[in-house]
N, C-alpha and C positions, 0 to 999 in steps of 0.2 A: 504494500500500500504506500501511496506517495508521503502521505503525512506521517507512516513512519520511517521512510527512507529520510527523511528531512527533518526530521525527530521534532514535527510539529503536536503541541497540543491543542485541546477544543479549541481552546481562548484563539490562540493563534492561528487557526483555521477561520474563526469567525471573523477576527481582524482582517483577515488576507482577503478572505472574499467579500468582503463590506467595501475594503478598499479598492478593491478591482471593480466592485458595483460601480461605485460612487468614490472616485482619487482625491474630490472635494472635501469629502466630508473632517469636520472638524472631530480631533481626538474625544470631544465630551458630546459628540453626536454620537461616535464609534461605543463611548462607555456606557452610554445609555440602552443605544441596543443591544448590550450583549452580558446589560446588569453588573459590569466591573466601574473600579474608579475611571476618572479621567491620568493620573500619574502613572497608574497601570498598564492602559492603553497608549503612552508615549513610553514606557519603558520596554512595552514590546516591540513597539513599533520600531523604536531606538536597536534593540537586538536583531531584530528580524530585517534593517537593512544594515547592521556589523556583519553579522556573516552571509549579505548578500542574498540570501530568498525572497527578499524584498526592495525593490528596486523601482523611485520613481521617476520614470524617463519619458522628458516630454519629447514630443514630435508628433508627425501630422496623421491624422486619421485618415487611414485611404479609403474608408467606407466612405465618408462625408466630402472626398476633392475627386475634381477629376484630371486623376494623374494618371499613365499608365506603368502596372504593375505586371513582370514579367516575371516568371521563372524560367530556368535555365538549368536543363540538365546535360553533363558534360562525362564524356569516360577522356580520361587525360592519363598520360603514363606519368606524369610529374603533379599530382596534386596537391603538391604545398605550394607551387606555384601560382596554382590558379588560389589558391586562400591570402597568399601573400597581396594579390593583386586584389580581389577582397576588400581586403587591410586599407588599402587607400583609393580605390577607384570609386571616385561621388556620384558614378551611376548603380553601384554595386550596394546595396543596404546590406548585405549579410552573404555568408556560405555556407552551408554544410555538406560534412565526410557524409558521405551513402555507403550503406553495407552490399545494397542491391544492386543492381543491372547498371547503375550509373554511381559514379563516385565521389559525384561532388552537385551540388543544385546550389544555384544562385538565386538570389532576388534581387531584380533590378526595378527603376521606376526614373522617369522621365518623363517630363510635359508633354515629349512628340515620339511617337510610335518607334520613326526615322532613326531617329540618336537610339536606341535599342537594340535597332535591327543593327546598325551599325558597328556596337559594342559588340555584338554577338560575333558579326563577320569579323571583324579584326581581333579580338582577342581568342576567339575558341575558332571556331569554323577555317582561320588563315594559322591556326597553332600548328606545326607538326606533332606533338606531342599530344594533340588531339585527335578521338579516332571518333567521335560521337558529341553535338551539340544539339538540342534544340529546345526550339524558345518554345515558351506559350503564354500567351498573355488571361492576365487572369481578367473575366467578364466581371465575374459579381464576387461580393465575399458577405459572408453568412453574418460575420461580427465586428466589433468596431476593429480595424488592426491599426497599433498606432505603431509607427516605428518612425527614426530621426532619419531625417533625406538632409544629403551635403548639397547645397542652393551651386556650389560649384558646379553643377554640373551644366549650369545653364549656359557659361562664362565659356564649356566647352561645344566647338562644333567638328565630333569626329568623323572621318571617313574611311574608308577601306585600306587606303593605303600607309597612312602613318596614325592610325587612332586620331589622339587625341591632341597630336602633334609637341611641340613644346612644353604644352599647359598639361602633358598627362602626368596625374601626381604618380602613378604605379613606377613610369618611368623614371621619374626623381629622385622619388625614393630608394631603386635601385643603382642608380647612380650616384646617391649620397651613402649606398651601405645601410639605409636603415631598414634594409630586409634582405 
């Protein structure tokens, strides 16, 4: 069970999911509903984001804009590469390892389709180390998904044959060693 893999109790499950309800609500709104103090409910709150189960990260609700929201599934013989890139490409919100048929899925988002498809041809699709990409763009999502998008990316305009040209931070970064 999660809550004991996370050595959560009641309290802190009620905290958690009150807060994921409602990210507003004031700690003496949270104590009322769940009959503890208010010092109580900030001193879990206070532990529960020390060791990180707890985490409040703003960024843009892609239920409520219209961005578009891609994933990307890639089989790559080098996939810390493609994580490293990840790491700093402001089209790229996140990565994960796959155990399955593909070993790495991205999620990308961009105001224009265009710069997507883009990212895709030039980093996965022009990789030799890539033997498998493909996009899909997601239509609808069932619940709010909030995640942080880098506004960099707007700044960039890639195309097939040099990405992201100068301005691509993956490239930088590899050139400065910080990956």
């Amino acid at each position: 069970m999660i809550s004991e893999k996370l050595k959560l109790d009641d309290v802190d499950r009620k905290i958690i999911s009150l807060v994921q309800e409602d990210p507003n609500l004031t700690h003496t709104e949270i104590a009322e509903k769940i009959d503890r103090s208010q010092p109580t409910v900030g001193m879990r709150i206070k532990k529960l984001e020390k060791s990180g189960i707890l985490q409040f990260q703003p960024g843009i609700n892609f239920k409520k804009v219209e961005l578009f929201l891609a994933t990307v599934e890639v089989n790559s013989k080098n996939p810390e590469e493609i994580m490293d890139m990840a790491k700093c490409c402001p089209f790229m919100l996140n990565a994960f390892r796959l155990s399955g048929a593909h070993n790495i899925c991205i999620l990308l988002a961009s105001s224009k389709l265009e710069k997507l498809d883009t990212v895709v041809n030039y980093h996965f699709r022009n990789n030799s180390d890539v033997s498998m990409a493909s996009m899909e763009v997601v239509t609808e999502i069932a619940k709010d998904l909030i995640l942080p998008i880098d506004f960099d990316s707007e700044d960039h305009d890639p195309n097939d044959e040099v990405g992201c040209g100068e301005k691509c931070k993956y490239k930088l970064a590899k050139k400065q060693g910080l990956i």
